[in-house]
N, C-alpha and C positions, 0 to 999 in steps of 0.2 A: 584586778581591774574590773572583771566581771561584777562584782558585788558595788562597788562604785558605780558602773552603770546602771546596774537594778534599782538601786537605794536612787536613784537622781532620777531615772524615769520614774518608775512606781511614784515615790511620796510626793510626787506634783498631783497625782491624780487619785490614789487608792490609803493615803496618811500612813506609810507602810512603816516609816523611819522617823523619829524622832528626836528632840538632843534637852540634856538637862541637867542636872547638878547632884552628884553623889553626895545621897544623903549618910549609906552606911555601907559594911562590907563586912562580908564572912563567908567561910566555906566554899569557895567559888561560886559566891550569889552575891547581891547588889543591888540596892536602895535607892531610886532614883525620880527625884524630883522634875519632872516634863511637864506637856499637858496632863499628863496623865502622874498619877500615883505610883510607880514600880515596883513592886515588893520582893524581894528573893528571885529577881530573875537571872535566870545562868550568863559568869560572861565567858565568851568565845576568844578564843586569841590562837596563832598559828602554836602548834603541834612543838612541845620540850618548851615553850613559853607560857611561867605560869604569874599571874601578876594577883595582887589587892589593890584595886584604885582609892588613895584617899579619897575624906571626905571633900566638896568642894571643884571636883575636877569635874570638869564638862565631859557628860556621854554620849554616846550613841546608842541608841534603841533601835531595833529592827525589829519587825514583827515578821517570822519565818514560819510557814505551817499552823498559824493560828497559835503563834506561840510566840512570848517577848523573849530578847536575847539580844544582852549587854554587848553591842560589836566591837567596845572598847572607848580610852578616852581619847580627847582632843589633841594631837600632837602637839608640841611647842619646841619645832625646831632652833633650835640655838646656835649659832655658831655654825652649822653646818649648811655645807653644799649639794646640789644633788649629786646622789647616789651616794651620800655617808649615813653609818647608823649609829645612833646614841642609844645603850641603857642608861637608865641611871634610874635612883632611887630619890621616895622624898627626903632624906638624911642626907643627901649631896653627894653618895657613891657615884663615880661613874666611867662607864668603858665606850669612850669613841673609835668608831673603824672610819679612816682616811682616805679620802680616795686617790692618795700618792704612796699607800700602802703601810701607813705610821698607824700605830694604836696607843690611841692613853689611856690610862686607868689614873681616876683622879686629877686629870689633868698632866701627867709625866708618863712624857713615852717610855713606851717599854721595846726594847727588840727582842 
């Protein structure tokens, strides 16, 4: 939540954050078409989460320490409610957690 406040006061006043379109991806660095050109910059995601955003997907840019860093893409909640979570992959893998306590992988619950 913290960082959601910073990124929304900051970039009204100081251009701290920005959003753009994945240009490419490798090695956990990231290509990103903004105002600006992004070249290799690292992306950040919570700790045992590690992802390659396709090309095409909307970023986030934050500029932290005088330094870019990918804060990840654009969600596109589906199908869900608050306080459920979706992986899924761009190939159509995917694992929903329900907030009645049901999990799907691929669409078919599992117990």
């Amino acid at each position: 939540m913290w960082i959601l406040n910073y990124v929304t006061k900051n970039s009204l006043t100081d251009n701290v954050a920005d959003k753009g379109s994945v240009k490419g991806a490798s090695n956990g660095r990231v290509q990103i078409n903004a105002s600006n050109d992004y070249s290799k910059i690292p992306i950040v995601s919570p700790y045992g989460i590690t992802y390659v955003p396709t090309v095409g997907e909307e970023s986030v840019v934050l500029t932290a320490g005088g330094e870019d860093i990918c804060l990840g893409t654009v969600a596109k909640a589906e199908n869900l409610s608050p306080g459920e979570l979706m992986l899924s992959s761009s190939g159509g893998a995917s694992i929903v957690l329900k907030n009645d306590g049901n999990v799907y992988i691929n669409g078919r619950a599992v117990s």
